[in-house]
FIGUNU-12100 format. One record per residue (C-alpha): residue number from 1; x, y, z. Coordinates in Angstrom, 2 decimals. Each point is the difference from the previous one (the first is absolute). Last residue first. Layout:
REM residues N
 num       u       v       w
 NUM       X       Y       Z
...
END
This chain:
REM residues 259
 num       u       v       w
 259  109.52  110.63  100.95
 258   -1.84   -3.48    0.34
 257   -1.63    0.75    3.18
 256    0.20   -2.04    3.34
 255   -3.42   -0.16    1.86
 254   -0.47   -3.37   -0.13
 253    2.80   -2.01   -1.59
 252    0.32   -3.22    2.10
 251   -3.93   -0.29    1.29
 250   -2.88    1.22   -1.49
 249    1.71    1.30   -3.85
 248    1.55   -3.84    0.34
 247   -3.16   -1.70    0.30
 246   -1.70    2.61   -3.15
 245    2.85   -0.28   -2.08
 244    0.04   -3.80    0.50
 243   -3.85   -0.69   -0.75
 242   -0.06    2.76   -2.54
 241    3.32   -1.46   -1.94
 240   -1.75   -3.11    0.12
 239   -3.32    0.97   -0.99
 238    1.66    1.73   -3.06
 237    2.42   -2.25   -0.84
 236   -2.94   -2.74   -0.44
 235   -1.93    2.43   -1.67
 234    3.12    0.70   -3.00
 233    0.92   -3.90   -0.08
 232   -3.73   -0.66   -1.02
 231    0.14    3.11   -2.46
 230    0.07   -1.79   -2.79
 229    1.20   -3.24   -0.79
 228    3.17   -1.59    2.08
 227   -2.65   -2.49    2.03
 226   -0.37   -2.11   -2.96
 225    4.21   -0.68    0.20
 224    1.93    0.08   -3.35
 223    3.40    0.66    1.65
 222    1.60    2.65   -2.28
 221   -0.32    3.24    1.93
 220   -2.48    3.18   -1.25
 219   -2.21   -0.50    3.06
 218    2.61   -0.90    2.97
 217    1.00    3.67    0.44
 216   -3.59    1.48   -0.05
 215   -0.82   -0.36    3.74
 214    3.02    1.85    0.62
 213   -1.73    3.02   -1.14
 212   -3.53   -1.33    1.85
 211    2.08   -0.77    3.29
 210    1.05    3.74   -0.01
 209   -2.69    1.78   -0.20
 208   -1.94   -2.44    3.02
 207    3.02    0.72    2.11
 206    0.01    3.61   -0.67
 205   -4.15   -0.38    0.46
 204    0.31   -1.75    3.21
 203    2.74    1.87    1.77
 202   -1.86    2.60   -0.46
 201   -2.99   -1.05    2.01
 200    1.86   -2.04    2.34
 199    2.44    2.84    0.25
 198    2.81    2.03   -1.43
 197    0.75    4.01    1.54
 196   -0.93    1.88   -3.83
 195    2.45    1.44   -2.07
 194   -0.12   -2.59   -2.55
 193   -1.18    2.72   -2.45
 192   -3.65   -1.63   -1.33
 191   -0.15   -0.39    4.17
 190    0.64    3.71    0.56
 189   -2.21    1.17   -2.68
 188   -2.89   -2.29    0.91
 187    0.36    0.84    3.93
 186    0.10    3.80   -1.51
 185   -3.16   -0.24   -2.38
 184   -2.24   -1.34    2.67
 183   -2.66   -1.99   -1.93
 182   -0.26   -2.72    2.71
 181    2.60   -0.36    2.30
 180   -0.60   -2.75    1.88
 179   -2.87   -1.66   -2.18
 178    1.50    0.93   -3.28
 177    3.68   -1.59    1.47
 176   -1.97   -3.61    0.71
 175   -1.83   -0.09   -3.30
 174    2.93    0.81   -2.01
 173    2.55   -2.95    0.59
 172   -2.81   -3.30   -0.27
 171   -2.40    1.47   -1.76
 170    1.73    2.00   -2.47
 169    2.06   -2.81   -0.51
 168   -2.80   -2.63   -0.25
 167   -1.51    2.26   -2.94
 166    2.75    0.35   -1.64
 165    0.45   -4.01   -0.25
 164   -3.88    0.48   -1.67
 163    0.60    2.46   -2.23
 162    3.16   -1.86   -1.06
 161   -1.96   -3.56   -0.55
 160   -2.53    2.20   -1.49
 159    1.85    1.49   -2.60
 158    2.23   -2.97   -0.74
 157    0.53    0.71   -3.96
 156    1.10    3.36   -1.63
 155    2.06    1.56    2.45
 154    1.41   -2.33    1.50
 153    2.06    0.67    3.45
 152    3.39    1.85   -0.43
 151    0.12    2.40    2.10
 150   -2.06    2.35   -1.29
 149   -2.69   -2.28   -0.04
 148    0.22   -0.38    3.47
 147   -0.33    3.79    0.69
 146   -3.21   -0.05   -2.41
 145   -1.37   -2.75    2.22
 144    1.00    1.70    3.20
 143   -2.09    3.22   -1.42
 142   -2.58   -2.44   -0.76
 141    0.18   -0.97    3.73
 140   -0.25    3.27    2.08
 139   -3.68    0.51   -0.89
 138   -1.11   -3.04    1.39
 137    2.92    0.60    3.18
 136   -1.81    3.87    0.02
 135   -3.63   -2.21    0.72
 134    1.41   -2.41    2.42
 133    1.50    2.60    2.13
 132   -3.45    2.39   -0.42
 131   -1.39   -3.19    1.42
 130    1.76   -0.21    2.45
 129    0.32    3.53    1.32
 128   -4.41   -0.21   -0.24
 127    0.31   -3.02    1.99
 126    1.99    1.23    3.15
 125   -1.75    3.48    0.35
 124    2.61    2.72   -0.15
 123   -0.02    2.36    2.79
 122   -3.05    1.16    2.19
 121   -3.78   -0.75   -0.22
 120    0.42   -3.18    1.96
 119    0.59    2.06    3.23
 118   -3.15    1.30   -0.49
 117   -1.03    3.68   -1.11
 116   -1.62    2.73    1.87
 115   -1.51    2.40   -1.78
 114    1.42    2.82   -0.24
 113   -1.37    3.46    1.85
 112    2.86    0.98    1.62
 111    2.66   -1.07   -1.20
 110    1.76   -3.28    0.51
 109    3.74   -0.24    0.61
 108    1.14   -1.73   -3.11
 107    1.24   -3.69    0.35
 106    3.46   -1.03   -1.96
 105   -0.75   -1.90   -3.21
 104    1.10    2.16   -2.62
 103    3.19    1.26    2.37
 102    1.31   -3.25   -0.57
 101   -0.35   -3.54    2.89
 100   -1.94   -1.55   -2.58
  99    0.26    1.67   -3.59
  98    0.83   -3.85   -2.21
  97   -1.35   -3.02    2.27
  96    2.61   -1.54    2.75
  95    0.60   -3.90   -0.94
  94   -0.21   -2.90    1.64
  93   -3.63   -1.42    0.12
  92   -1.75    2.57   -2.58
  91    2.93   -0.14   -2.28
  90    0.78   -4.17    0.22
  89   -3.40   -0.46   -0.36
  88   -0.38    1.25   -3.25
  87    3.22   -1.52   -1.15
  86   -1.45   -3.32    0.83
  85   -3.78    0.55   -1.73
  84    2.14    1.83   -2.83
  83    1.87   -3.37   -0.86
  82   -2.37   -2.09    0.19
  81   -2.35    1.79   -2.37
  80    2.58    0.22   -2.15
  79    0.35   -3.78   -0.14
  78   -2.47   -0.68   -2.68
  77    1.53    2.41   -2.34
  76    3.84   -0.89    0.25
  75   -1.42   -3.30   -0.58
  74   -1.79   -0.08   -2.82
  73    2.46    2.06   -2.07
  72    3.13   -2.31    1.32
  71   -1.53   -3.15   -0.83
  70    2.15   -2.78   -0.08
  69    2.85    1.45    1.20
  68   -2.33    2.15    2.98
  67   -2.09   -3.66    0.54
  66    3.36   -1.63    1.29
  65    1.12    3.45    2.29
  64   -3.93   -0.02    1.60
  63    1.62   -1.17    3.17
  62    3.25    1.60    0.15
  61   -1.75    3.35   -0.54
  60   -2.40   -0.68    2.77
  59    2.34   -1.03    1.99
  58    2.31    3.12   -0.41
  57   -2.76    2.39    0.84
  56   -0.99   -2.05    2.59
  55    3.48   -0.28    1.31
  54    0.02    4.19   -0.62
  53   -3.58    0.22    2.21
  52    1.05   -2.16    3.10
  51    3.06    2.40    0.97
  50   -1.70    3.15    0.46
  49   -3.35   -1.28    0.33
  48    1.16   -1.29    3.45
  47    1.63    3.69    0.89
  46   -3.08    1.35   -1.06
  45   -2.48   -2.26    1.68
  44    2.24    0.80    3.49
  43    0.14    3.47   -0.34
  42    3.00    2.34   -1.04
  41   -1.17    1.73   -2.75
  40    2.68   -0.02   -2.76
  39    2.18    3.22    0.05
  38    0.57    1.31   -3.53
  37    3.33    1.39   -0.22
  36    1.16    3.82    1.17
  35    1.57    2.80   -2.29
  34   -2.89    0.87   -2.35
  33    1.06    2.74   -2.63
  32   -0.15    3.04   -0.21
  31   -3.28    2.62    1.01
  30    0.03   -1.30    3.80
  29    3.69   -0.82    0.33
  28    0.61    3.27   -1.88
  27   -2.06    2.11    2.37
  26    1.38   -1.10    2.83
  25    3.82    0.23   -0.92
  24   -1.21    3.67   -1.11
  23   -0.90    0.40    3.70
  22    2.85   -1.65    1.70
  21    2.34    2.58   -2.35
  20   -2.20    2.49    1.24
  19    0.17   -0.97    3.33
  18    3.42   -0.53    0.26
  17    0.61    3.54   -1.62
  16   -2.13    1.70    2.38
  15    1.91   -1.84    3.22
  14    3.28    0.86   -1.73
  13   -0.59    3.78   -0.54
  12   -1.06    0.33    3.85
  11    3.22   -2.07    1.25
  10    1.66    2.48   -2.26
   9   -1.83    2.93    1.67
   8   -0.31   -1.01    3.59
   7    3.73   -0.74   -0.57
   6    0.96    3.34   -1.29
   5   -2.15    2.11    2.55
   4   -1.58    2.89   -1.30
   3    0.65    3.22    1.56
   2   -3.06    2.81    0.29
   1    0.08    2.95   -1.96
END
């Protein structure tokens, strides 16, 4: 019978047991949750659109601010348009679109006997991840009007004024994440959590969250203002909270996590 060396043995033991343990680490980060934040793309038009498309955002909400107290039905509606046109090109300029860079998208060694395909035949085509974005935000925002509801908004009277504040939610902290990470049930489970790394993307809708709760302070106090009535204080939280959750999710708390 032939001797076995201790230390080969141990050292042997330890190797296997590393790369198990490396193994099932694998496996978990893949299956788990998403550990990394959403890189911007690093080009010039997406670095400009970067920091042009929130003042325009803000702007625009500054600017129609005297026709939203006056009107807030009409012009909730007439500036949707607005609205997506920005956030639309603030995905395809800046951000990365839900499966690229995953083993969906990854090339497979021809056989023989394929036809050959183009190099636009692979991945996720640009539009088609946009508008499947803009379609789940639609079908995000009566959801978000039931949520509101919930919490306080009325339930009899101001259904389209709350439809219609949904709607800008959805669109404005939704839209982004549904064209990153599309449908994935962990990236959803892990930012429903607040396990996920922050970012501009998720930085936007915990900003955009939170600006509509404290959007509701002022509404119920005694100063007899026009611009008190429902929900003009709740959309002007929420495109401040985006704006600022989505600057500071870039810069100061990128990549820091909340547990």
């Amino acid at each position: 019978m032939p001797l076995i060396d201790p230390v080969t043995m141990s050292s042997s033991t330890i190797t296997s047991s590393s790369t198990t343990a490396s193994s099932s680490k694998g496996q978990q980060s893949v299956a788990g949750l998403p550990s990394l934040p959403v890189h911007l793309h690093a080009t010039a038009a997406a670095q400009t659109a970067r920091h042009v498309l929130p003042i325009l955002l803000a702007g625009l909400l500054l600017a129609t601010f005297p026709r939203l107290v006056a009107d807030p039905v009409s012009t909730m509606w007439t500036s949707l348009p607005a609205v997506a046109l920005l956030q639309a090109l603030y995905a395809a300029l800046c951000l990365p679109m839900t499966d690229s860079g995953s083993a969906s998208t990854k090339i497979r060694k021809p056989r023989p006997g394929d036809k050959k395909k183009g190099a636009e035949g692979l991945g996720p085509k640009p539009v088609i991840t946009l508008l499947l974005a803009f379609l789940l935000s639609v079908l995000l925002t009566p959801l978000l009007h039931v949520a509101m509801i919930l919490f306080g908004a009325p339930l009899l009277t101001h259904a389209p004024q709350t439809l219609l504040c949904a709607a800008h939610l959805s669109l404005l902290t939704a839209f982004p994440l549904f064209y990153v990470h599309g449908v994935d049930p962990a990236a959803w489970m892990a930012l429903a959590g607040f396990k996920a790394p922050i970012d501009e993307c998720y930085g936007g809708l915990l900003g955009g969250f939170l600006g509509a709760w404290l959007g509701a302070v002022p509404i119920p106090l005694d100063w007899d203002r026009e611009w008190q009535k429902w929900p003009v204080t709740i959309l002007v939280g929420v495109y401040a909270g985006y704006t600022l959750g989505r600057v500071l999710g870039g810069t100061l708390l990128f990549g820091k996590t909340m547990w």
